[in-house]
C-alpha positions as CSV (number, residue, x, y, z in Angstrom):
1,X,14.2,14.3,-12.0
2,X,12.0,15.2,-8.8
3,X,9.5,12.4,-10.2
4,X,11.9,10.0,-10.6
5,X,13.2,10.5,-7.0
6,X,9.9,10.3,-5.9
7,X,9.6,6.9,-7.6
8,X,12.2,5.0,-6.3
9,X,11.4,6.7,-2.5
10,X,7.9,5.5,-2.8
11,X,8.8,2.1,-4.5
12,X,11.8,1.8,-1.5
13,X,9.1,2.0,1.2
14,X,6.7,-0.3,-0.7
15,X,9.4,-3.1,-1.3
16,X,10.3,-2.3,2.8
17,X,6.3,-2.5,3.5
18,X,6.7,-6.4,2.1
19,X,8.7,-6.9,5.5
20,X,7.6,-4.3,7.3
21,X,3.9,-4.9,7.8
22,X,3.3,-1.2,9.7
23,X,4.0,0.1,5.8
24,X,1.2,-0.4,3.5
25,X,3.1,-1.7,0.1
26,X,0.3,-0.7,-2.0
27,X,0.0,2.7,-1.6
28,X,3.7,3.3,-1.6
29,X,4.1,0.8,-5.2
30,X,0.6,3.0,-6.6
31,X,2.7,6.2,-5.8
32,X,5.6,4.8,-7.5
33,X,3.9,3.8,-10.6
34,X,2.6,7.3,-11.0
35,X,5.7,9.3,-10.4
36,X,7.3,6.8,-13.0
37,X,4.6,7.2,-15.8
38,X,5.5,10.9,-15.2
39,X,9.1,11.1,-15.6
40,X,10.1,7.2,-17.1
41,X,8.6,5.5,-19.3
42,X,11.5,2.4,-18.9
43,X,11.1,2.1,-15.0
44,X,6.8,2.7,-15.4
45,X,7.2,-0.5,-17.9
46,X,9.4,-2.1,-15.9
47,X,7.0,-1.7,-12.6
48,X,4.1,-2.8,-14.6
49,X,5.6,-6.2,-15.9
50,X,7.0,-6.8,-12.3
51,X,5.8,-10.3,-11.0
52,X,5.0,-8.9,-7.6
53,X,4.0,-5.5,-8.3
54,X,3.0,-5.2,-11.8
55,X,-0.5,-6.5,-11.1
56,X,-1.5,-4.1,-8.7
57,X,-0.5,-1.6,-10.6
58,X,-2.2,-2.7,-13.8
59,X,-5.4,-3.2,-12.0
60,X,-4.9,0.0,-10.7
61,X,-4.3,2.0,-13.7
62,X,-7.0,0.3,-15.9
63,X,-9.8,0.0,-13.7
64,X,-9.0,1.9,-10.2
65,X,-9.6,-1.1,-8.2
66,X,-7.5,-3.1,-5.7
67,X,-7.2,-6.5,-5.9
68,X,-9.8,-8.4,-3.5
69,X,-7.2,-10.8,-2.0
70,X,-4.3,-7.9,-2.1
71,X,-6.6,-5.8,0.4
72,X,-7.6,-8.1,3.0
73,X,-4.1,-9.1,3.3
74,X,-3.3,-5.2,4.0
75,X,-5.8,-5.2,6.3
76,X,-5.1,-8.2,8.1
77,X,-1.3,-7.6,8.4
78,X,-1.7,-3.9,9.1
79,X,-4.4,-4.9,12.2
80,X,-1.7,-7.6,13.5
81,X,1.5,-5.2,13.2
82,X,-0.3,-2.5,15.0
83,X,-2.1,-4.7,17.1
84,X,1.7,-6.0,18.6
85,X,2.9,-2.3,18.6
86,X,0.0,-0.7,20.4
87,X,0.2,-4.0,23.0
88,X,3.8,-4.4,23.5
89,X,5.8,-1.8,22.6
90,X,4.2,1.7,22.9
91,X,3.8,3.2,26.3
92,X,1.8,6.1,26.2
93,X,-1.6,5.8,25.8
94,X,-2.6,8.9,23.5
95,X,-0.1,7.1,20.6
96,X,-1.7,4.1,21.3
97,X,-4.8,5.4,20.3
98,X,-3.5,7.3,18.2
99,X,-2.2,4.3,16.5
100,X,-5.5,2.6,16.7
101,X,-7.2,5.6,15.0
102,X,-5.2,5.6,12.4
103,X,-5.3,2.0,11.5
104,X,-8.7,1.6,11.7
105,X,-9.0,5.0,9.1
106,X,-6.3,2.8,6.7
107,X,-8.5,-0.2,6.8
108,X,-11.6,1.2,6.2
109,X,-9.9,3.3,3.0
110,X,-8.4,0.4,1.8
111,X,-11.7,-1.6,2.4
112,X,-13.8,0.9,0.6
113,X,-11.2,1.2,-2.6
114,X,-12.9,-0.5,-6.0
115,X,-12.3,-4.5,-6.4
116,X,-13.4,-6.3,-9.8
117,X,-12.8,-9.5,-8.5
118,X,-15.0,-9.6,-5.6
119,X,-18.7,-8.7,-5.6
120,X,-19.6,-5.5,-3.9
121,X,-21.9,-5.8,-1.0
């Protein structure tokens, strides 16, 4: 049951990360799928048939790689969102770079994650 929770937590803040650009989607749909195949098999299949999320997942669970396009859109959305937060709407400075820290550690972790569909260079 604590698996299953898990699941539908961690699938909540992916689906919210689709709006949400400050939450990464992939991470939270990865942690979903996992905590799924552990406790449901009918919500696992279910995620990886999804039209959205299923291939992400698949990749994932078959090879360990993130989709090529799928990470540079992270990235990209993840720089603008925090790029607006840090500008406009965060005051102090040791959570703006604080903020900036962190996003840069996200991008390059998400950069340096396996792709099969784009070349290595």
């Amino acid at each position: 049951m604590l698996f299953l929770a898990c699941g539908f937590i961690a699938l909540g803040l992916g689906i919210a990360g689709v709006v949400l650009p400050v939450l990464p989607t992939t991470p939270f749909v990865l942690l979903a799928a996992a905590c799924f195949a552990r406790s449901s098999p009918r919500f696992h299949r279910w995620l990886l048939h999804h039209r959205t999320f299923g291939p992400i997942v698949s990749e994932w669970e078959r090879h360990r790689a993130i989709p090529y396009r799928t990470k540079i859109w992270a990235i990209v959305l993840m720089s603008a969102t925090l790029a607006a937060s840090i500008t406009f709407f965060v005051k102090p400075v040791w959570l703006k770079v604080a903020l900036a820290v962190f996003g840069v550690a996200m991008a390059i972790w998400l950069y340096r994650r396996p792709s099969r569909d784009h070349p290595p260079k």
